[in-house]
C-alpha positions as CSV (number, residue, x, y, z in Angstrom):
1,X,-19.6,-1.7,10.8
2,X,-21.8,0.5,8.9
3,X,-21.3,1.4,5.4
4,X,-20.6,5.3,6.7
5,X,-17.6,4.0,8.7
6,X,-14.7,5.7,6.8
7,X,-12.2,3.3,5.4
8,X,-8.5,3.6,4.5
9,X,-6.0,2.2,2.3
10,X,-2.7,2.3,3.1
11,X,-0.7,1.6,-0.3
12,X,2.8,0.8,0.7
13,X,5.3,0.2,-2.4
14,X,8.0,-2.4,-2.1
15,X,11.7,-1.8,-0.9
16,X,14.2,-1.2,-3.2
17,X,15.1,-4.2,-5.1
18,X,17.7,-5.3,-7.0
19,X,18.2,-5.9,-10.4
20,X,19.3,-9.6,-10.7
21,X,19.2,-12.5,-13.8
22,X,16.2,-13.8,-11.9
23,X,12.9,-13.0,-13.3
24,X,11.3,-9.7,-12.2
25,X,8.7,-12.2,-9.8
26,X,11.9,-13.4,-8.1
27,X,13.8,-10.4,-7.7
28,X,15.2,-10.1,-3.7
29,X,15.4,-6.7,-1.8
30,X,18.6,-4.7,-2.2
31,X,20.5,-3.9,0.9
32,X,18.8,-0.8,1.0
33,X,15.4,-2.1,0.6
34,X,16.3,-4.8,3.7
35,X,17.2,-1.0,5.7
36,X,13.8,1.0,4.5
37,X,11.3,-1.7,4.8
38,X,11.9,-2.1,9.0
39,X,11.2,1.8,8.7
40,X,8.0,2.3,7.2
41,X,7.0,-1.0,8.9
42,X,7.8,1.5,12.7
43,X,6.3,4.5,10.8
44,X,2.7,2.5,9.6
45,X,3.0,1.0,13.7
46,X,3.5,4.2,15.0
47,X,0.1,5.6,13.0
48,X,-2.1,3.4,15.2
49,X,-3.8,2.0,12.6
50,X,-5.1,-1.1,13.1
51,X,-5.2,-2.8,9.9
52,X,-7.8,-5.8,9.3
53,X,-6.3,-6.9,6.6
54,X,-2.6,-6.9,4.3
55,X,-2.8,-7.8,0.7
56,X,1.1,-8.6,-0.2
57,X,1.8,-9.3,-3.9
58,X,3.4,-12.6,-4.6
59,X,6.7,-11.3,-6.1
60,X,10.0,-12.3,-3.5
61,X,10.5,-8.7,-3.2
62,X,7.0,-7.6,-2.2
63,X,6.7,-10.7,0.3
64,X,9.8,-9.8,1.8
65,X,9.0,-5.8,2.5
66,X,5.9,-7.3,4.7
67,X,7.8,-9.8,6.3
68,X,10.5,-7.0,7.1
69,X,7.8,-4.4,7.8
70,X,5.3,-6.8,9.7
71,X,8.2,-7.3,12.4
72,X,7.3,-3.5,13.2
73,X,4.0,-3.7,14.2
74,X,2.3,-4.8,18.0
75,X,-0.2,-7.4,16.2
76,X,0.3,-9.4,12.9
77,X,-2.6,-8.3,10.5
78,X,-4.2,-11.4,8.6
79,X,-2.5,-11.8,5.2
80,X,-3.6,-12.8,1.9
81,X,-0.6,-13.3,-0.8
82,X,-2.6,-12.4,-3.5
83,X,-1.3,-12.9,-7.0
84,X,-3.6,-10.3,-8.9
85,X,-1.3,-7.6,-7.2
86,X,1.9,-8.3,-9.3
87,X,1.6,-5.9,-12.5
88,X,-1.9,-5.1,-11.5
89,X,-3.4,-2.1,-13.4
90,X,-5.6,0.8,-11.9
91,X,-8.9,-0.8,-12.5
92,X,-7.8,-4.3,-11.9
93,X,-6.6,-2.7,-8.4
94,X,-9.8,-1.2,-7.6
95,X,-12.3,-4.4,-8.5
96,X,-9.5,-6.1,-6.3
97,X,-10.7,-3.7,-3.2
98,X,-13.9,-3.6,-4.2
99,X,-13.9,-7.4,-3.1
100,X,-12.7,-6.8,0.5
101,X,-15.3,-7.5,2.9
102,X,-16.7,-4.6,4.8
103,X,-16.0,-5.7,8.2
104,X,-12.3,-4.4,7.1
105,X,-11.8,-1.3,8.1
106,X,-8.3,0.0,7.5
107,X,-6.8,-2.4,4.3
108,X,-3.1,-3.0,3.8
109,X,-1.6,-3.0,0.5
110,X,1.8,-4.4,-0.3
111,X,2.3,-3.8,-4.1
112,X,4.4,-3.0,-7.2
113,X,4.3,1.2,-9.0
114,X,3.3,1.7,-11.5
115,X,-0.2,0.4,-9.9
116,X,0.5,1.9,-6.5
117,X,1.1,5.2,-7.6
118,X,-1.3,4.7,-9.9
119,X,-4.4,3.7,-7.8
120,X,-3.6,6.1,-4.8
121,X,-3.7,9.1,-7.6
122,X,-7.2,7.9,-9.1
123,X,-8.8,7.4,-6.0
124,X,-8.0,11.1,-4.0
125,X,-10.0,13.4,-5.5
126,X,-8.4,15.5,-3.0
127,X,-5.5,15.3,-0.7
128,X,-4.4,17.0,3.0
129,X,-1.9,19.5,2.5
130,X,1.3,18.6,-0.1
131,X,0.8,15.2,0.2
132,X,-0.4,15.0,-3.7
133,X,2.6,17.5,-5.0
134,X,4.7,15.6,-2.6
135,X,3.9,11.9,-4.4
136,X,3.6,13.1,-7.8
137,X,6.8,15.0,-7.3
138,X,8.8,11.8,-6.0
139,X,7.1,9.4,-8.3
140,X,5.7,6.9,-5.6
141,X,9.8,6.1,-4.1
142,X,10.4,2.4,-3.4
143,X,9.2,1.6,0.7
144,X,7.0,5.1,0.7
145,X,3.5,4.4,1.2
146,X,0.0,6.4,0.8
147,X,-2.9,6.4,3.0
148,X,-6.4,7.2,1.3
149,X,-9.5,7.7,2.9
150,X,-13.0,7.6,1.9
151,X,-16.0,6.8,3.1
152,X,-18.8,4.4,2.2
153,X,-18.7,0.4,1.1
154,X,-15.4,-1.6,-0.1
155,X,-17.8,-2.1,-3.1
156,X,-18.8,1.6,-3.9
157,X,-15.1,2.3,-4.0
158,X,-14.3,4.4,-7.6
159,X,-11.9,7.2,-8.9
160,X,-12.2,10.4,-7.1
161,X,-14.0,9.3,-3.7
162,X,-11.3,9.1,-1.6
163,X,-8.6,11.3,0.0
164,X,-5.0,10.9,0.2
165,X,-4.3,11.7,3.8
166,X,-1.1,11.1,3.8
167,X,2.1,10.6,1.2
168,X,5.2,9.2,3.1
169,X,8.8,8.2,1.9
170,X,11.7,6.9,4.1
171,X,13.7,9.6,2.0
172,X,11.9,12.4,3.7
Protein backbone atom coordinates (compact mmCIF):
# COMPACT_ATOMS: atom_id res chain seq x y z
CA UNK A 1 0.00 0.00 0.00
CA UNK A 2 1.48 3.23 -0.98
CA UNK A 3 1.73 6.14 1.18
CA UNK A 4 -0.97 8.04 -1.34
CA UNK A 5 -3.55 5.27 -0.54
CA UNK A 6 -6.23 7.37 1.42
CA UNK A 7 -6.83 6.19 4.94
CA UNK A 8 -9.83 6.54 7.21
CA UNK A 9 -10.68 6.64 10.75
CA UNK A 10 -13.76 5.72 11.90
CA UNK A 11 -14.09 7.19 15.59
CA UNK A 12 -17.03 5.41 17.14
CA UNK A 13 -17.93 6.74 20.78
CA UNK A 14 -19.14 4.28 23.31
CA UNK A 15 -22.86 3.41 24.15
CA UNK A 16 -24.63 5.03 26.65
CA UNK A 17 -23.42 3.95 29.98
CA UNK A 18 -24.58 4.03 33.22
CA UNK A 19 -23.77 5.83 36.07
CA UNK A 20 -22.97 3.22 38.83
CA UNK A 21 -20.66 3.15 42.36
CA UNK A 22 -18.11 1.33 40.22
CA UNK A 23 -15.27 3.30 39.09
CA UNK A 24 -15.66 5.27 35.74
CA UNK A 25 -13.12 2.22 34.09
CA UNK A 26 -15.75 -0.29 35.19
CA UNK A 27 -18.87 1.30 34.36
CA UNK A 28 -21.38 -1.26 32.21
CA UNK A 29 -23.56 -0.10 29.24
CA UNK A 30 -27.05 1.18 30.05
CA UNK A 31 -29.96 -0.56 28.61
CA UNK A 32 -29.96 1.87 25.96
CA UNK A 33 -26.31 1.66 25.17
CA UNK A 34 -26.88 -2.53 24.98
CA UNK A 35 -29.88 -1.23 22.04
CA UNK A 36 -27.58 1.55 20.06
CA UNK A 37 -24.33 -0.30 20.01
CA UNK A 38 -25.92 -3.52 17.69
CA UNK A 39 -27.00 -0.30 15.50
CA UNK A 40 -24.04 1.49 14.65
CA UNK A 41 -22.25 -1.91 14.65
CA UNK A 42 -25.15 -2.75 11.16
CA UNK A 43 -24.66 0.88 10.16
CA UNK A 44 -20.35 0.80 10.13
CA UNK A 45 -21.21 -3.10 8.31
CA UNK A 46 -23.40 -1.68 6.03
CA UNK A 47 -20.54 1.18 4.87
CA UNK A 48 -18.43 -1.62 3.39
CA UNK A 49 -15.49 -0.71 5.00
CA UNK A 50 -13.21 -3.12 5.58
CA UNK A 51 -11.46 -2.23 8.64
CA UNK A 52 -7.71 -3.62 9.31
CA UNK A 53 -7.68 -2.82 12.41
CA UNK A 54 -10.17 -1.83 15.88
CA UNK A 55 -8.44 -0.01 18.76
CA UNK A 56 -11.10 -0.57 21.77
CA UNK A 57 -10.33 1.28 25.04
CA UNK A 58 -10.00 -0.85 28.05
CA UNK A 59 -12.91 0.65 30.02
CA UNK A 60 -16.05 -2.31 30.57
CA UNK A 61 -18.17 -0.01 28.72
CA UNK A 62 -15.94 0.65 25.64
CA UNK A 63 -15.09 -3.26 25.39
CA UNK A 64 -18.62 -3.95 25.55
CA UNK A 65 -19.92 -1.48 22.57
CA UNK A 66 -17.23 -3.54 20.26
CA UNK A 67 -18.27 -6.69 21.48
CA UNK A 68 -22.03 -5.61 20.87
CA UNK A 69 -21.12 -3.77 17.62
CA UNK A 70 -18.53 -6.41 16.28
CA UNK A 71 -21.54 -8.99 16.19
CA UNK A 72 -22.65 -6.65 13.21
CA UNK A 73 -20.11 -7.02 10.87
CA UNK A 74 -19.35 -10.15 8.06
CA UNK A 75 -15.59 -10.51 9.37
CA UNK A 76 -14.08 -9.76 12.89
CA UNK A 77 -11.40 -6.98 12.42
CA UNK A 78 -8.11 -7.78 14.56
CA UNK A 79 -8.34 -6.03 17.95
CA UNK A 80 -6.00 -4.39 20.09
CA UNK A 81 -7.45 -3.36 23.72
CA UNK A 82 -5.36 -0.63 24.09
CA UNK A 83 -5.16 1.20 27.35
CA UNK A 84 -3.77 4.66 26.19
CA UNK A 85 -7.47 5.20 24.80
CA UNK A 86 -9.21 5.66 28.23
CA UNK A 87 -9.05 9.56 29.02
CA UNK A 88 -6.73 9.93 26.04
CA UNK A 89 -6.19 13.67 25.03
CA UNK A 90 -6.03 15.02 21.36
CA UNK A 91 -2.43 14.75 20.85
CA UNK A 92 -2.00 11.64 22.94
CA UNK A 93 -4.73 10.24 20.28
CA UNK A 94 -2.92 11.26 17.30
CA UNK A 95 0.82 9.92 18.32
CA UNK A 96 -1.43 6.81 19.14
CA UNK A 97 -2.42 6.64 15.22
CA UNK A 98 0.57 7.83 14.15
CA UNK A 99 1.84 4.33 15.37
CA UNK A 100 -0.45 2.20 13.23
CA UNK A 101 1.25 0.47 10.64
CA UNK A 102 0.63 1.49 7.19
CA UNK A 103 -0.52 -1.68 5.74
CA UNK A 104 -3.82 -0.53 7.72
CA UNK A 105 -5.98 1.04 5.71
CA UNK A 106 -9.32 1.88 7.21
CA UNK A 107 -8.56 2.09 11.38
CA UNK A 108 -11.22 1.41 13.98
CA UNK A 109 -11.54 3.41 17.00
CA UNK A 110 -13.59 2.45 20.03
CA UNK A 111 -13.08 5.43 22.52
CA UNK A 112 -14.28 7.75 25.27
CA UNK A 113 -15.53 12.02 24.25
CA UNK A 114 -14.06 14.20 25.19
CA UNK A 115 -11.09 12.67 22.99
CA UNK A 116 -13.36 11.38 20.32
CA UNK A 117 -14.96 14.46 19.64
CA UNK A 118 -11.99 15.93 20.18
CA UNK A 119 -9.61 14.26 17.72
CA UNK A 120 -12.23 13.88 14.83
CA UNK A 121 -12.65 17.99 15.08
CA UNK A 122 -8.70 18.55 14.95
CA UNK A 123 -8.03 16.43 12.23
CA UNK A 124 -10.94 17.61 9.37
CA UNK A 125 -9.79 20.58 8.10
CA UNK A 126 -12.83 20.20 6.14
CA UNK A 127 -15.94 18.15 6.19
CA UNK A 128 -18.66 16.77 3.36
CA UNK A 129 -21.81 18.58 3.67
CA UNK A 130 -23.29 19.25 7.54
CA UNK A 131 -21.49 16.53 8.91
CA UNK A 132 -19.20 19.27 11.05
CA UNK A 133 -22.40 21.46 12.11
CA UNK A 134 -24.12 18.15 12.61
CA UNK A 135 -21.26 16.79 15.33
CA UNK A 136 -20.48 20.07 16.89
CA UNK A 137 -24.16 20.62 17.20
CA UNK A 138 -24.85 17.11 19.04
CA UNK A 139 -21.65 17.11 20.93
CA UNK A 140 -20.21 13.75 19.75
CA UNK A 141 -23.82 11.52 21.22
CA UNK A 142 -22.92 8.26 22.98
CA UNK A 143 -22.79 5.11 19.99
CA UNK A 144 -22.43 8.05 17.06
CA UNK A 145 -19.35 7.67 15.21
CA UNK A 146 -17.06 9.88 12.68
CA UNK A 147 -15.36 8.85 9.71
CA UNK A 148 -12.24 11.02 8.64
CA UNK A 149 -10.25 10.78 5.69
CA UNK A 150 -6.99 11.77 4.64
CA UNK A 151 -4.41 10.90 2.65
CA UNK A 152 -0.75 10.08 3.13
CA UNK A 153 1.26 7.88 6.02
CA UNK A 154 -0.30 6.76 9.55
CA UNK A 155 2.88 8.80 10.58
CA UNK A 156 2.29 12.10 8.69
CA UNK A 157 -1.12 12.24 10.34
CA UNK A 158 -1.58 15.97 12.06
CA UNK A 159 -4.39 18.61 12.74
CA UNK A 160 -6.18 19.76 9.68
CA UNK A 161 -5.19 16.96 7.02
CA UNK A 162 -8.01 15.06 7.07
CA UNK A 163 -11.75 15.14 6.23
CA UNK A 164 -14.68 14.24 8.20
CA UNK A 165 -16.65 12.32 5.66
CA UNK A 166 -19.18 11.47 7.58
CA UNK A 167 -20.84 12.33 11.28
CA UNK A 168 -23.42 9.66 12.33
CA UNK A 169 -25.68 9.20 15.49
CA UNK A 170 -28.24 6.41 16.15
CA UNK A 171 -30.51 9.48 17.25
CA UNK A 172 -30.68 10.64 13.70
Amino acid sequence: MSAETPRRIVLLRHAKAEWSQQSDHERPLAERGRKDAPVAGRRLADSGIAFGLALCSTAARTRETWKLAVHEFPRRPRTVYEERLYEASVGELIALFNEVSDDIRDLLVIGHNPGVHGVADTLAGRAEGDALTRMTRDGFSTAAYAVVEFPGTWKSLEPGVGKLAEYWTPNG
